[in-house]
TORKE-993049 format. One line per 10 residues: number of its first residue (from 1); their letters; for each residue x, z, y of C-alpha. Coordinates in steps of 0.5 Angstrom, whole numbers, plus 500, padded with zeros to 3 digits. Layout:
TORKE-993049
NUM	A	X/Z/Y; ...
END
This chain:
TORKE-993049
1	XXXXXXXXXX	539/473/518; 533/475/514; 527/480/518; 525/486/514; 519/489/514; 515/496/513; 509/494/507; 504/500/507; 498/501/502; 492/506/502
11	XXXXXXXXXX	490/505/494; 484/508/491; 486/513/486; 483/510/480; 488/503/482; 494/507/482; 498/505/476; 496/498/476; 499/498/483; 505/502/480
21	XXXXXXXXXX	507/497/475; 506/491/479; 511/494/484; 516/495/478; 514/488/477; 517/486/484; 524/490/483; 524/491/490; 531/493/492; 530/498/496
31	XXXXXXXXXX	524/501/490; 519/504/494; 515/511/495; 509/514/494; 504/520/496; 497/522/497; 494/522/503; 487/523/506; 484/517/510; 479/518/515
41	XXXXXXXXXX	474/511/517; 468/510/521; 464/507/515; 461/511/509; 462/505/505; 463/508/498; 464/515/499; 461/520/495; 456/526/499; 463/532/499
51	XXXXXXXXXX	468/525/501; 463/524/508; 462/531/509; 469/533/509; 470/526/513; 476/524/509; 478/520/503; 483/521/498; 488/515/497; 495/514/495
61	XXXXXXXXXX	499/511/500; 505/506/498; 511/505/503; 516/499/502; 521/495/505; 522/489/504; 525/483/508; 521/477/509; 522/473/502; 519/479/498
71	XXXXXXXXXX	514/480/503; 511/473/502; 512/475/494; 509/481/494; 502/479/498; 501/474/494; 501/478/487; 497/483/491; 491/478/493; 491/476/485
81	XXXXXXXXXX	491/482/482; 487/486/486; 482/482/491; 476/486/493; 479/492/491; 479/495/497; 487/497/498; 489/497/506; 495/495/508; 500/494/514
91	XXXXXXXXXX	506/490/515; 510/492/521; 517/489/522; 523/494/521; 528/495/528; 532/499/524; 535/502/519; 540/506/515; 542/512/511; 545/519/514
END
């Protein structure tokens, strides 16, 4: 049995359809979700004067599930298209899931 994962990313805006179309690329099964979030951070690295004084980022944020195939798939396409790019993300393992 193939373990599952949750895959979240935080993009910069200007970064959102490159990311939307390398996801496309992927085929996910499940396909995946996105919406626009604040990010709240410590660092003002890259913040404008209006984004350190609200002390929020505007981000898209991508959610994924993938098993542990895709998962190995996704990160290396990730690495290769956008190092150094500043996306964040998290992989946590999925206990559930299902449809109601």
């Amino acid at each position: 049995m193939s373990k599952e994962y949750l895959v979240t990313l935080n993009v910069p805006p200007a970064l959102e359809e490159m990311v939307v179309d390398c996801l496309l690329m992927l085929e996910f099964e499940q396909g995946f979700s996105s919406l626009t979030v604040s990010a709240h951070h410590h660092e003002n690295k890259g913040l404008s004067v209006s984004e350190q004084v609200t002390g929020r980022q505007k981000r898209i944020r991508f959610q994924m599930y993938v098993n542990g195939t895709d998962l190995a798939k996704l990160l290396v396409q990730l690495r290769e298209e956008f190092a150094g790019s500043g996306i964040q993300y998290w992989v946590a393992p999925v206990l559930e899931n299902g449809e109601f």
